[in-house]
Structures are given as C-alpha cells and as structure tokens.
BALUMNU-375498 format. One line per 3 residues: number of its first residue (from 1); their letters; for each residue y, x, z of C-alpha. Coordinates in steps of 0.1 Angstrom, whole numbers. Each point is the difference from the previous one (the first is absolute). Layout:
NUM) A) Y/X/Z ~ ...
***
This chain:
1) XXX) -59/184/126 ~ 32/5/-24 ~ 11/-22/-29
4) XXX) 23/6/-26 ~ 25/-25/-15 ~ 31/2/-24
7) XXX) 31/-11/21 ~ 36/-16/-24 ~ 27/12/18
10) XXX) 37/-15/-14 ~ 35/0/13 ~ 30/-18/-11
13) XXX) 24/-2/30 ~ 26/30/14 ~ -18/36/-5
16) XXX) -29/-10/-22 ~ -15/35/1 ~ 6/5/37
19) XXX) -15/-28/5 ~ -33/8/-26 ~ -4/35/22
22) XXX) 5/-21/37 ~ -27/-21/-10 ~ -25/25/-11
25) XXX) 9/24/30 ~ -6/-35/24 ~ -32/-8/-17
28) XXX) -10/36/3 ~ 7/0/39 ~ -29/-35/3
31) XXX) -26/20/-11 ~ 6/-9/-38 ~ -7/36/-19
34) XXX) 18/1/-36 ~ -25/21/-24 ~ 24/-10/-35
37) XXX) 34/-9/-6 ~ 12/-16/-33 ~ 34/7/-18
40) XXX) 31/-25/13 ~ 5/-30/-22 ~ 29/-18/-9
43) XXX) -4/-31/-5 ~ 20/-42/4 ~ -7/-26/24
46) XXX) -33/-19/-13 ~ 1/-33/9 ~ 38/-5/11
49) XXX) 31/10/-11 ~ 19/30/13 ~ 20/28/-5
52) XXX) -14/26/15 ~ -26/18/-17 ~ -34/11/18
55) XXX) -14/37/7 ~ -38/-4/-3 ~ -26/24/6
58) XXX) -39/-3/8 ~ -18/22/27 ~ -39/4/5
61) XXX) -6/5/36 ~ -28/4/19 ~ -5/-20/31
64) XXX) -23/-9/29 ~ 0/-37/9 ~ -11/-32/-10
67) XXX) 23/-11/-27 ~ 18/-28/20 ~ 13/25/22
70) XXX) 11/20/-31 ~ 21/-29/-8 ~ 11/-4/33
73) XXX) 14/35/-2 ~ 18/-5/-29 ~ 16/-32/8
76) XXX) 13/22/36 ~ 12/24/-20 ~ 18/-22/-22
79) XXX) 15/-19/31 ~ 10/33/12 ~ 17/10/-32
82) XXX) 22/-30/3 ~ -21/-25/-19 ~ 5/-36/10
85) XXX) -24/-30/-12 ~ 12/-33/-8 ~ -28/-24/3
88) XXX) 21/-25/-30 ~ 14/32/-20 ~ -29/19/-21
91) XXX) 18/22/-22 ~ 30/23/14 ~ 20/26/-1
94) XXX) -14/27/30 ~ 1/35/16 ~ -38/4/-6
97) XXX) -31/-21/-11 ~ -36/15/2 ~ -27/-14/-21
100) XXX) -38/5/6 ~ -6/3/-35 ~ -37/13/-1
103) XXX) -24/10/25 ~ -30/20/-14 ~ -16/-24/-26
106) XXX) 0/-26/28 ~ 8/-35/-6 ~ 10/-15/35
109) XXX) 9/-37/1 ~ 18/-14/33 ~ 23/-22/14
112) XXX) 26/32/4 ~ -13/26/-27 ~ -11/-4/-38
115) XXX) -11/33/-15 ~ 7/9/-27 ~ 32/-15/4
118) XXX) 0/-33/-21 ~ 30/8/-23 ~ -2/39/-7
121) XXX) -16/0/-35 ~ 33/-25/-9 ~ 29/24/11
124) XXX) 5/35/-20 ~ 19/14/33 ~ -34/2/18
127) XXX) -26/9/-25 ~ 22/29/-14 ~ -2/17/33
130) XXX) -32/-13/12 ~ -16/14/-36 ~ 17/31/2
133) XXX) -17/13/32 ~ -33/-15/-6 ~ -4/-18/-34
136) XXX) -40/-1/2 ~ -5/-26/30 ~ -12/-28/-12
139) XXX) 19/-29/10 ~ -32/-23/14 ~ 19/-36/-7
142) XXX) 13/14/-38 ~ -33/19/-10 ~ 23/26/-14
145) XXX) 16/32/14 ~ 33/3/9 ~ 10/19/-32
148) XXX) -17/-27/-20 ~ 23/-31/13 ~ 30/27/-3
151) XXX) -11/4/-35 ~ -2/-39/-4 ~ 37/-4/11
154) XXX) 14/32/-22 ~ 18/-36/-17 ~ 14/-20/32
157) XXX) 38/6/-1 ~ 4/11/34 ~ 19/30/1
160) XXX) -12/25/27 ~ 15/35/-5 ~ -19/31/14
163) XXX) 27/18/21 ~ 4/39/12 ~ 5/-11/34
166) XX) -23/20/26 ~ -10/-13/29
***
C-alpha cells in the first residue's frame, strides 16, 4: 500500500542546486515517487551561525515502505550526497539535509522518527514550501493546517526569499 509524505530538502554547501536535483533523482531511484515540487527557498542558517545561505524546497512523494525505511533512505542518500554526522555537532553547514516533515496526517513517535517533525510550525523556511504544495493537511500535533501555522508566523523575522531557481 502507498503513502504520501512532504519531504524538506535544503543545501548549503558547493552546488546547492546540484545538489537539490542529486537528491531528488537518488530518492527517485529507492522507490521514492515525487508527485509535487515546491518553489526553492532562500533562506539563513537556523540555529547556528553561517555564511552561506540555504536553498530549500519541499517535495510530496509517494512511497512504498514502512516509514523507518523511508528515513533510512533519506539518511543514504544524504550520506551519499556527501553529508557527514557529527554525533556532538547539531547544527552545520552541509551539501544536503532531508527532513521527513509530514507523512499523511500520521503522527509516528519513535526512538529514530518524530512526524510531524517537532520544530516545522517554528521555522518559516519549511512551512513556506510545505504550505505551498499542500496548505490543507492538517498538521495532527498543531491541530491546524499547514497554511494556518504559515499564517501564524507571517510576523517571525526570519527572512526566507522565494527564488526563480528550477530544479
């Protein structure tokens, strides 16, 4: 049986675009079906300081696994992209970071996955995106959809810049 779930791809190391498109065409190749693609985002570092702005984008893809192994997948693909994980280091720069951000209206609570993800209705550069491709799903732990909590951070001074970038 297929799922759906809303993916937060961003990229803030070498060719941030290349690397949006790699990571897609990866996820695409495990079985991982994109049905809707965002715009790109530009957006800062949350969290740590940096220089080097991000490229976000959210994809809905359709997939056909348990949703562990989704992660798994996206934590290969990240590895292959070049992302390394520092147990002691939460926050840093990298080539690509793939968030789970939704699946269905599911809430899933483990040791390795929280869904939604814990911090999305806080950060502007994921609920533009995430609103703009489906801005009815309820978000189950917020009670609202995800065009509601966008709506509810119109005043958080995060800047986050739609870009014409295509992937």
């Amino acid at each position: 049986m297929s799922m759906r779930a809303i993916l937060l791809l961003g990229s803030n190391l070498g060719n941030r675009i290349q690397h949006l498109r790699n990571a897609i065409e990866l996820l695409e190749k495990n079985k991982i079906k994109k049905r809707k693609q965002s715009s790109v985002y530009e957006s800062g570092a949350i969290g740590y300081e940096s220089s080097n702005p991000y490229l976000n984008l959210a994809i809905e893809v359709e997939f056909f696994m348990p949703p562990l192994e989704l992660l798994d997948t996206c934590l290969r693909v990240e590895t292959i992209l070049g992302r390394e994980r520092t147990p002691s280091v939460r926050y840093t720069d990298r080539p690509i970071d793939i968030d789970i951000i939704l699946i269905e209206e599911n809430s899933i609570q483990t040791k390795r996955l929280t869904v939604p993800h814990p911090r999305m209705a806080e950060r502007k550069f994921c609920l533009l995106p995430v609103a703009e491709i489906a801005p009815n799903i309820k978000v189950p732990s917020q009670q609202k959809t995800t065009k509601e909590l966008l709506d509810i951070l119109h005043s958080n001074p995060e800047k986050v810049v739609k870009t014409n970038v295509k992937i």
